[in-house]
N, C-alpha and C positions, 0 to 999 in steps of 0.2 A: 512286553506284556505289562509291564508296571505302568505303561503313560494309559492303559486302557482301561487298566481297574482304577485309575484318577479320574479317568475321564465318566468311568460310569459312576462313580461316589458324588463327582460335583453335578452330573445329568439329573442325580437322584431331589436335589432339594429343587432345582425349577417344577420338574413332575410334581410335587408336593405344593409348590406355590401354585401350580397351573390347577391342580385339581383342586385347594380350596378359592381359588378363586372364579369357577368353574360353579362351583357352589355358589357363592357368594351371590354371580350374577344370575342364579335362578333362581335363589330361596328370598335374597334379600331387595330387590326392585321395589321401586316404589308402587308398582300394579299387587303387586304380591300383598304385600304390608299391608295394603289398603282391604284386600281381600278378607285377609284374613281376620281384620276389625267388622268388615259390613257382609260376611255372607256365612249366614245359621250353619252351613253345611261345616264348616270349618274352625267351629267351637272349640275342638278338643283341644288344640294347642293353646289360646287363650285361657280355658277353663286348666291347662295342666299350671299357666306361669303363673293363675292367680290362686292356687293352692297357694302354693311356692311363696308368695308373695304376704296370703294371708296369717301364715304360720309363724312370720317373720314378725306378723304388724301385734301379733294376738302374747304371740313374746313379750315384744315388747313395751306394750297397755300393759300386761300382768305388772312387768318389774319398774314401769317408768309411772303408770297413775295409779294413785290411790284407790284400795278396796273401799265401796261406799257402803253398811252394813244398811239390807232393808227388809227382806220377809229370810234370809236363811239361817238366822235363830232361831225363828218361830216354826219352821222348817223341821228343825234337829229338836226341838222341846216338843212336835205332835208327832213325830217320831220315838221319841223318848218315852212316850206317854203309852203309847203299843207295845213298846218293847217291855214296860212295865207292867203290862197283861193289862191296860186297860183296851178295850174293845167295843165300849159305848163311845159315841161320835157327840154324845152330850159331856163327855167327861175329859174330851180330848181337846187341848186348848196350848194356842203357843200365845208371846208378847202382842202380836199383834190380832190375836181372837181367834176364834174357833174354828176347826182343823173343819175344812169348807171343797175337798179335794175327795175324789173317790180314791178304792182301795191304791189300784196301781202306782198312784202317788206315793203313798206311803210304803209300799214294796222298795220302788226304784230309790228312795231317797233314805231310806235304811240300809241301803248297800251303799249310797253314798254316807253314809253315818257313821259305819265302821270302815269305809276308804282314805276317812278325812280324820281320823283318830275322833270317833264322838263329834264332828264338826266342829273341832278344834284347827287342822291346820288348813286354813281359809286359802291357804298359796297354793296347796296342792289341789282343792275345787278349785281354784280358776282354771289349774292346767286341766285338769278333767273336763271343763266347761270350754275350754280354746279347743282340748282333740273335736268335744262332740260338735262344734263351731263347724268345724273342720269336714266332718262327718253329714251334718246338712249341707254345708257348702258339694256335695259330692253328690249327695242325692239329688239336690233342684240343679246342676249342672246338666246331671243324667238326663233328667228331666226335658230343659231345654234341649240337649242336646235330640232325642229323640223327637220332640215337635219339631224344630229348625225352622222355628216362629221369630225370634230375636236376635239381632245380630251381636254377635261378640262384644262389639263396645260397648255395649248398654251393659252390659254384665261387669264390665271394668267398671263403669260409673257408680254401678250403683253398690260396688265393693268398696270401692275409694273415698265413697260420700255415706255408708251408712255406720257416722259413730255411735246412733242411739242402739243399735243391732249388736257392735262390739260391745257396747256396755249392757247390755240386757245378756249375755251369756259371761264374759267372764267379769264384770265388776259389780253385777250383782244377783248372780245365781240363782235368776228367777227359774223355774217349772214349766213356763210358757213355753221353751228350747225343747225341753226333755219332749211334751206334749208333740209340736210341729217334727223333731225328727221320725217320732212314730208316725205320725201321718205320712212324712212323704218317705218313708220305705213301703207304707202300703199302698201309696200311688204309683211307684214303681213296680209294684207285685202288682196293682190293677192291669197298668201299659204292659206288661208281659203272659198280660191272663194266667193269671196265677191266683182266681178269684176268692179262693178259701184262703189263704197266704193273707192276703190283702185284706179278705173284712177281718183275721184275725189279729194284724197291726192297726188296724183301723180302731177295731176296738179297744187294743191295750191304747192306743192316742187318747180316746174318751178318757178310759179309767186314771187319764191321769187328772188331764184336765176339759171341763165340760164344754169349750169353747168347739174344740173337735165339729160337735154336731152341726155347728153353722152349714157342715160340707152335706149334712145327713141329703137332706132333701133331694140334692144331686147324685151323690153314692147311691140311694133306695132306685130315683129314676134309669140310672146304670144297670143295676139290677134287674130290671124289668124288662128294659127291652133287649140287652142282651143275654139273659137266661132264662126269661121265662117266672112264669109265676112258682117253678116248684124249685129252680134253681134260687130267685130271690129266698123263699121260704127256709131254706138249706143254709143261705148264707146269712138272714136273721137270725137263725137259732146261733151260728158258732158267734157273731155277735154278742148274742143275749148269753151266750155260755159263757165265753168268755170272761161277762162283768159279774154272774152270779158264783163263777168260779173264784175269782180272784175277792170280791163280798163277800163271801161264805164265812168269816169269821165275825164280821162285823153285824152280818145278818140275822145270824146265829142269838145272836147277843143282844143286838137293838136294832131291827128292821127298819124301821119310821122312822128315829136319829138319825140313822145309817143314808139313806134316802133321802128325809130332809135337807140332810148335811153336804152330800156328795151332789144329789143333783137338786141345787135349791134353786128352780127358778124366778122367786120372787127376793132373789137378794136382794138389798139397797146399798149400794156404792155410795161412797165418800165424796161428798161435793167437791173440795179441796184438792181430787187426783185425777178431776176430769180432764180428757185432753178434747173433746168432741164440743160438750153442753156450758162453753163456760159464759154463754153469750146470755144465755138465760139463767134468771132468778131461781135462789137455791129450794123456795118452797114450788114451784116450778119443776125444777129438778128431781126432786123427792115425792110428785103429785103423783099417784096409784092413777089416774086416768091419763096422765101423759107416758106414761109406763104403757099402760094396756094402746094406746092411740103408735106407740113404735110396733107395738105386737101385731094391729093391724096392719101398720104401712110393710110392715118385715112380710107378711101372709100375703095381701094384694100384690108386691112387685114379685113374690115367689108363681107362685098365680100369670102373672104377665109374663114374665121369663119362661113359664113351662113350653110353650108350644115351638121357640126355636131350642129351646136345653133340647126335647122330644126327637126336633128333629136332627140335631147333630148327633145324639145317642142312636139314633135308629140307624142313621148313616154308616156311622162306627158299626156297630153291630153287623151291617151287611156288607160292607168291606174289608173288616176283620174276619169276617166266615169269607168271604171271597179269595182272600190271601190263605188262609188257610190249607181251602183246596189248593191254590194255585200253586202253593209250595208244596204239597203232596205231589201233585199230577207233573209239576216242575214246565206247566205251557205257557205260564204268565211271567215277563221279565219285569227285571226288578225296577226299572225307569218308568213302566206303564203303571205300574203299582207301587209306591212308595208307603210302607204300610206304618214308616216312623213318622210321617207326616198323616199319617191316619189319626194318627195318636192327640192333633189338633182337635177333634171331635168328640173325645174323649174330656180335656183339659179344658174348654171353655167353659161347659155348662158346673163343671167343679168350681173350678176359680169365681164365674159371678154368681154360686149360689151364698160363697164366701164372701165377698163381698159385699151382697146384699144384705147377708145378719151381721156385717160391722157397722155398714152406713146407717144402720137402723137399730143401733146398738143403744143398749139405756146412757154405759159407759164405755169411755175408752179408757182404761190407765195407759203409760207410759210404756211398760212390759210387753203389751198388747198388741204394739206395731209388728212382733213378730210373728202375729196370726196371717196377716197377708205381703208382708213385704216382698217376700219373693218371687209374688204372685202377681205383684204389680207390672213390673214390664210386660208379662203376657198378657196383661188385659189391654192394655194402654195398644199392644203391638197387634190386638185384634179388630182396631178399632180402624175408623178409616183419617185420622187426624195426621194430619203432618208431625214430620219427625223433631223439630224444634218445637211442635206441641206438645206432641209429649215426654220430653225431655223437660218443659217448664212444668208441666203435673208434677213428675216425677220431684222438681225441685223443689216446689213448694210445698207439696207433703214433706218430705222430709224435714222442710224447715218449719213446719207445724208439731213435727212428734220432738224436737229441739229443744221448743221453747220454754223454758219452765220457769215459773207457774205458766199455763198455759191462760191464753187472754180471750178479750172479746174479739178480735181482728183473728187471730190463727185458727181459734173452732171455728168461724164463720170458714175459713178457707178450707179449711180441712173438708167441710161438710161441703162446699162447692167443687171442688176435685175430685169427692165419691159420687155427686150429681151426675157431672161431666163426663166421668166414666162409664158411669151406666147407662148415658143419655149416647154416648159413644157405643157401647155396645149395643145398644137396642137400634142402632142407626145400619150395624154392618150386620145385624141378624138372619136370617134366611126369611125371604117376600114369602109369609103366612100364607096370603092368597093363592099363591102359584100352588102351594103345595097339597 
């Protein structure tokens, strides 16, 4: 008996090497690996190791580079200013000038005020700025992952290559982050129809900061064709409620401040932070008719854009109601309808309405690349350019939001790349005519 219970003890570790190696030869091949880098369908494990990976990098920026201090004083001092019972938007002022952000701002960055001791301990906002890092990365993962538009490695590229992104959340705790993750959880509550959920993260994204609306035009279109004129009216109001809910103290107090303040569309940006306009002369820059002349170009390409936005929104709309039944009645399979790739229909005409109010934007600061960054490969991926094309897009924008001070040669490129892009999508658009 004893040579048999040896003989099955040593039996036991081959079985163990047979079976990871067993493994090895299915999971690890070089067809596999390859897969798993170039096919959308197969994100999630990519998307799980660059968590992993990111958590690791976001670490180690906090303790290895330098905090750079730039608007998160001026932050905790317009903050400080409400918390002192003022309430007028004309009285409300940090270092760098006047508290320029609707309510929500001021809510979310008052819980960060007593989180960070008064914004005193600056280590403990980076780690709050690395989890919510963290937290967008999970939502535009979702995101792609439900289009199954871009292939995995483009997602590793542009984790690996974006330092201005790492530094825009934890090294200098701008409001632009806080702003974009409300947005893309009500893009997510959009793609799962969940449309009251959605305009009302849509709108707390506004109330933080006013960049949000560049999406408006697209979001309203969404509205329209897939609910109807009483369902968009349903979801204006919890919009509109929303911001006069969370206003209501400032409103109260000074209406016109309050307004002027929060949604000033005639600001005048800072010559000296432009990343877009540096090619051109600063009274140029500063001119009220080159201003109004972007407000047209921004309106005309909106205008051009509508009739293919129209028609992928209408598309959506009748294959989402198609799925709908189909998953009730349970006669349609799920290969003949793929209703996560529906979601394509949806994402496009959002992303280039975004876009289009950057490219025609008065300013770009530096902070600002976080309005479309992660919006970039889907565009670039809906276009019909080869894939080393848009891998050089992708490289030389980033090496334009880089460069600081920003020059004549980088805004010119910059501004050639949003061209491109949208000359690109207007090329893969749906043929008007046919339609």
């Amino acid at each position: 008996m004893a040579p048999q219970r040896k003989s099955s003890k040593s039996s036991g570790k081959p079985n163990v090497i047979r079976i990871f190696r067993a493994y090895y030869d299915k999971y690890c091949t070089t067809q596999n690996i390859y897969s798993l880098l170039v096919d959308p369908n197969r994100i999630t494990f990519v998307a799980c190791l660059l968590l992993l990976a990111e958590i690791i990098v976001n670490i180690s920026v906090i303790q290895r580079v330098k905090y750079t201090e730039i608007d998160w004083v001026a932050y905790m001092q317009e903050v400080e200013g409400v918390l002192n019972g003022t309430f007028d938007y004309t009285h409300l002022k940090g270092d760098t000038g006047p508290l320029v952000y609707p309510a929500g701002f001021v809510y979310i960055f008052t819980a960060l005020y007593y989180l960070t001791n008064h914004g005193q301990n600056i280590r403990f906002a980076q780690y709050i700025f690395a989890f919510l890092y963290i937290v967008l990365l999970c939502l535009v993962f979702r995101i792609y992952k439900k289009s199954k538009k871009v292939p995995p490695y483009v997602l590793v590229l542009t984790c690996c290559s974006s330092y201005r992104i790492h530094s825009i959340f934890v090294l200098r705790l701008f409001n632009d982050p806080v702003a974009m993750i409300l947005f893309y959880i009500s893009v997510n509550l959009f793609l799962d129809h969940k449309w009251s959920l959605g305009s009302l993260f849509f709108s707390l994204a506004v109330s933080v900061k006013m960049n949000i609306l560049l999406f408006a035009p697209a979001i309203l279109l969404a509205y329209l064709t897939c609910l109807g004129l009483k369902g968009t009216l349903i979801q204006l109001t919890i919009c509109a409620f929303v911001q006069v809910l969370l206003g209501l103290p400032f409103l109260l107090t000074n209406p016109i401040a309050y307004i002027r303040g929060a949604f000033n569309l005639g600001r005048v940006f800072l010559y000296e932070w432009t990343v877009n306009w540096r090619f051109l002369p600063e009274d140029i820059f500063t001119n009220s008719y080159f201003h109004l002349s972007l407000l047209a170009l921004h309106i005309s390409l909106l205008v051009y854009f509508y009739k293919p936005a129209y028609i992928y929104l209408r598309s959506y709309a009748t294959l989402t109601s198609i799925g709908a039944k189909a998953k009730k009645q349970a006669t349609v399979h799920k290969e003949k309808l793929d209703m996560d790739t529906v979601s394509q229909l949806f994402l496009h005409p959002l992303f280039t309405a975004n876009l289009i109010g950057i490219a025609c934007s008065r300013s770009l600061h530096y902070q600002f690349y976080i309005w479309y960054f992660h919006t970039l490969p889907y565009l670039l991926w809906s276009t019909r350019f080869k894939n080393i094309a848009r891998l050089c897009i992708l490289g030389i924008i980033e090496l334009c939001w880089n460069i600081f001070p920003s020059t004549y040669l980088s805004s010119i490129a910059l501004h050639l790349c949003h061209i491109i892009i949208l000359l690109g999508i207007a090329r893969s658009s749906p043929n008007l005519k046919d339609k």
